[in-house]
C-alpha positions as CSV (number, residue, x, y, z in Angstrom):
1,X,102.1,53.3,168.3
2,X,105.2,53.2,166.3
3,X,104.2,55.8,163.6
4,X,103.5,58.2,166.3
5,X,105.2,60.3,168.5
6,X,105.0,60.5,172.8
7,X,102.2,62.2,173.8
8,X,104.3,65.1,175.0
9,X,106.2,65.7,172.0
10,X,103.2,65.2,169.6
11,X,101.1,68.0,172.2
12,X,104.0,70.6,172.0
13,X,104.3,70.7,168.4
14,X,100.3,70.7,167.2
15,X,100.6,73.7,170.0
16,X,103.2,75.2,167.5
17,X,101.6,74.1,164.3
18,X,98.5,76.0,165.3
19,X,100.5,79.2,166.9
20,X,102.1,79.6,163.7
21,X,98.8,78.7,161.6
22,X,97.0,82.3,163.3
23,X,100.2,84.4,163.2
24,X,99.9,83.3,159.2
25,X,95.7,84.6,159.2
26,X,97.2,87.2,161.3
27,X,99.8,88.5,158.5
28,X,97.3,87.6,155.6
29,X,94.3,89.3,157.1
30,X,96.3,92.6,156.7
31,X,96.5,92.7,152.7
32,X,93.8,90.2,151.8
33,X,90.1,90.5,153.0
34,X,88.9,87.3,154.5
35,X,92.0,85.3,153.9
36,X,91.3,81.2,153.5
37,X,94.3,78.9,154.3
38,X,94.5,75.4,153.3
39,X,97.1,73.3,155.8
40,X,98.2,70.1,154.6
41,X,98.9,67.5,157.2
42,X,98.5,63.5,158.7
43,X,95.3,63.1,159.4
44,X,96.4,62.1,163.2
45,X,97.4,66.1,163.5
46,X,94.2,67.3,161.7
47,X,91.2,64.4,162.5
48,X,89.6,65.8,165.5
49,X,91.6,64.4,168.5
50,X,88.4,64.5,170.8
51,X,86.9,61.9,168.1
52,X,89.5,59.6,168.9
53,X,91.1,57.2,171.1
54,X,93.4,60.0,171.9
55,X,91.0,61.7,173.8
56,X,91.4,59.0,176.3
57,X,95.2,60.0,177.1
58,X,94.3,63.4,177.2
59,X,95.7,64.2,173.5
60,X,94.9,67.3,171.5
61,X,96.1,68.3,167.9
62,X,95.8,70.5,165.4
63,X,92.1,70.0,164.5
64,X,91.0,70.3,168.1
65,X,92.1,73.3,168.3
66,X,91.1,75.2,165.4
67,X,87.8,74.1,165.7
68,X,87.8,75.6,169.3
69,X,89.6,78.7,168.2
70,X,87.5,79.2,164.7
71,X,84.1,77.7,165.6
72,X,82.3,77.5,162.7
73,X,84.9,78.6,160.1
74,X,87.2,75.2,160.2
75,X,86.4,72.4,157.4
76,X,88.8,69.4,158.7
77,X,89.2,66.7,155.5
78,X,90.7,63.5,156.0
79,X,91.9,60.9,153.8
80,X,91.6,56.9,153.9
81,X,92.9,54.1,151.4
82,X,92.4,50.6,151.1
83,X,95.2,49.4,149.3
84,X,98.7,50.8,147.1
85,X,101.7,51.8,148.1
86,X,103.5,54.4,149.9
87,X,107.0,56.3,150.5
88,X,108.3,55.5,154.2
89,X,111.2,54.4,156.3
90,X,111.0,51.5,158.8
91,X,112.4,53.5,161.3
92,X,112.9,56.9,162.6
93,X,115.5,58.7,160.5
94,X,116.0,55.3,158.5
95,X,116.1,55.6,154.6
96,X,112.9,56.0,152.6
97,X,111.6,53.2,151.2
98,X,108.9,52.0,148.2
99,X,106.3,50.1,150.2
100,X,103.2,47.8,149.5
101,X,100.2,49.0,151.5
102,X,98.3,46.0,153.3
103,X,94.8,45.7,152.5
104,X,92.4,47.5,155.2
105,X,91.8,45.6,158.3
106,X,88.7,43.2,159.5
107,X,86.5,46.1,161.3
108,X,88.7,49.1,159.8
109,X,86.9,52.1,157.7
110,X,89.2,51.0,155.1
111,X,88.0,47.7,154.5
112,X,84.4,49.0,154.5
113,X,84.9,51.7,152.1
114,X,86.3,49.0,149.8
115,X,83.2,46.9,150.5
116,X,81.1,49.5,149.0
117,X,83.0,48.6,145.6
118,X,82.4,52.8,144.8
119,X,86.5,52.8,144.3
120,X,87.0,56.4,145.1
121,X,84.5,58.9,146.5
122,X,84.1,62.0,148.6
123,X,81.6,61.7,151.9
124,X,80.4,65.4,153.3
125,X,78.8,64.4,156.7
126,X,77.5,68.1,156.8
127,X,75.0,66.6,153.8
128,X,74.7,63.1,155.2
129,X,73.3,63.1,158.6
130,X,72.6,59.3,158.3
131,X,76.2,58.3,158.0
132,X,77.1,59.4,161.4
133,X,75.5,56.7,163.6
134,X,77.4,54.0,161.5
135,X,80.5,56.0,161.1
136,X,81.0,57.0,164.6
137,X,80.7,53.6,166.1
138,X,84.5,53.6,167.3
139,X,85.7,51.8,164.1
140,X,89.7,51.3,162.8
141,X,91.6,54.0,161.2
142,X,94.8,53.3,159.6
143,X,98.0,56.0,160.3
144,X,100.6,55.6,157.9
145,X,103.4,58.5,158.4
146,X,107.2,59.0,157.6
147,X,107.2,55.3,158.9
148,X,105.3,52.3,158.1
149,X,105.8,48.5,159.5
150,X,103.4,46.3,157.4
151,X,104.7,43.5,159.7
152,X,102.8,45.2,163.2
153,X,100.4,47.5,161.3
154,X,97.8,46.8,163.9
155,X,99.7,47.8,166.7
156,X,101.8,50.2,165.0
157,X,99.4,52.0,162.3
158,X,95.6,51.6,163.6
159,X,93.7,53.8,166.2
160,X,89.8,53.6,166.9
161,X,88.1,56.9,165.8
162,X,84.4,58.3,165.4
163,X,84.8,59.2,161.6
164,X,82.2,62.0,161.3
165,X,83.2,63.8,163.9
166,X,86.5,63.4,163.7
167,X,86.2,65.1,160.2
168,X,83.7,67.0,158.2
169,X,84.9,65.7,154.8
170,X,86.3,62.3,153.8
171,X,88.4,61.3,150.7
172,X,88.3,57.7,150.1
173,X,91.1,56.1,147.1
174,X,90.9,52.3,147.5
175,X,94.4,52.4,145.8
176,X,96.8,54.9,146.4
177,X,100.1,55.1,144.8
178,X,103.3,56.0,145.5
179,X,104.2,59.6,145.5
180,X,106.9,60.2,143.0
181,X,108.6,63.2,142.7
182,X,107.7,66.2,140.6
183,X,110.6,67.9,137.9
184,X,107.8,70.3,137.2
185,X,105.4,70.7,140.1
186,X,105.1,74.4,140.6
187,X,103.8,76.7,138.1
188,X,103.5,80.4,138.3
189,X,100.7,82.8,138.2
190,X,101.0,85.4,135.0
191,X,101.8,89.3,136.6
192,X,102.7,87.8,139.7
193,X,106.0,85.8,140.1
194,X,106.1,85.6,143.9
195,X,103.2,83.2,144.1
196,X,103.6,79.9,143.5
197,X,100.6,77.8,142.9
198,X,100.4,73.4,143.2
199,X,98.6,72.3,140.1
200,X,98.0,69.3,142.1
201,X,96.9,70.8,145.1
202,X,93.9,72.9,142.7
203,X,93.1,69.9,141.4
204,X,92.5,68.3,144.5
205,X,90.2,71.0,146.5
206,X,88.5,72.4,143.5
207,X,85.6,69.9,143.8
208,X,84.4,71.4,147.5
209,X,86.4,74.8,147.1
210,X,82.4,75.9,147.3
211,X,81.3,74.5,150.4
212,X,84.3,76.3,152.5
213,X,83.5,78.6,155.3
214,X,84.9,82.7,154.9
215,X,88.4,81.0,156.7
216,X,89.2,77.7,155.3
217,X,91.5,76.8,158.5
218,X,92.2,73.3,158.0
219,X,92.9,70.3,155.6
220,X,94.1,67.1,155.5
């Protein structure tokens, strides 16, 4: 797949991702009781590898792993649109670009989503047993990274995945925009100038801040 790296490369740094994601809990554990840490990443790193068609060339990443080294404390969330557009180059290192994102494939999670004409919604399988048996039936996910080449998209951008097991939470925008950037994104806390807090990012994981284990490990 063009948006993704060799197997070797993309194995070695998920390795690193997650050795330096415990050293963190490691270092917050000692001045905070029962730390949780939100990590913001593709959803090919975080989406359970062992729920995809990575499993099958013996590929792990990041949400493999911290579900077999937190059992039970890990809440994986992955995100899907049908539609937009998106910031990416059309080839490694290559300038960024303003793009137009393709509507979801025939067969593709995005184009069902969009058939459900909701627009944007939030699926917890952890609530919905029912949506597993249809959501794990090997369907099309769409990868769009740093890069992204409408013209092969299915070769380049789509894997086959088991959606509810690949994730515990799903965030569904049938149109995404562009991410433009921020003059003013960072505010800080009153007393304490050291910490820098995303008004965006609390806006976004307020909703199901309640549902998260004692060590929120993981989030897409």
């Amino acid at each position: 797949m063009g948006n993704v790296p060799r197997p070797s490369q993309h194995l070695e740094r998920d390795k690193n991702m997650v050795d330096t994601l415990d050293n963190l809990l490691v270092h917050f554990e000692r001045r905070h009781e029962n730390p949780k840490v939100a990590m913001w990443a593709h959803n090919l790193h975080l989406g359970d590898a062992r729920a995809t068609q990575m499993a099958r060339r013996g590929e792990l990443n990041v949400g493999q792993l911290v579900r077999e080294l937190h059992p039970g404390e890990v809440v994986l969330v992955g995100f899907t649109t049908h539609s937009g557009s998106v910031t990416a180059a059309s080839e490694w290192g290559g300038v960024t670009e303003r793009k137009q994102v393709l509507p979801g494939l025939e067969g593709s999670f995005e184009q069902l989503f969009h058939e459900c004409e909701i627009g944007n919604f939030m699926l917890r399988f952890d609530e919905h047993p029912e949506l597993h048996r249809p959501l794990n039936s090997g369907k099309l996910e769409r990868a769009i990274g740093v890069i992204y080449l409408p013209e092969t998209e299915r070769s380049s951008h789509y894997f086959f995945a088991d959606l509810a097991d690949q994730f515990d939470l799903a965030l569904h925008y049938d149109e995404s925009r562009v991410v433009e950037r921020a003059e003013h994104g960072f505010q800080f806390l009153p007393n304490d100038p050291q910490r820098p807090v995303s008004a965006l990012a609390t806006q976004l994981f307020q909703p199901f801040a309640a549902m998260l284990p004692t060590s929120w490990v993981s989030a897409s």
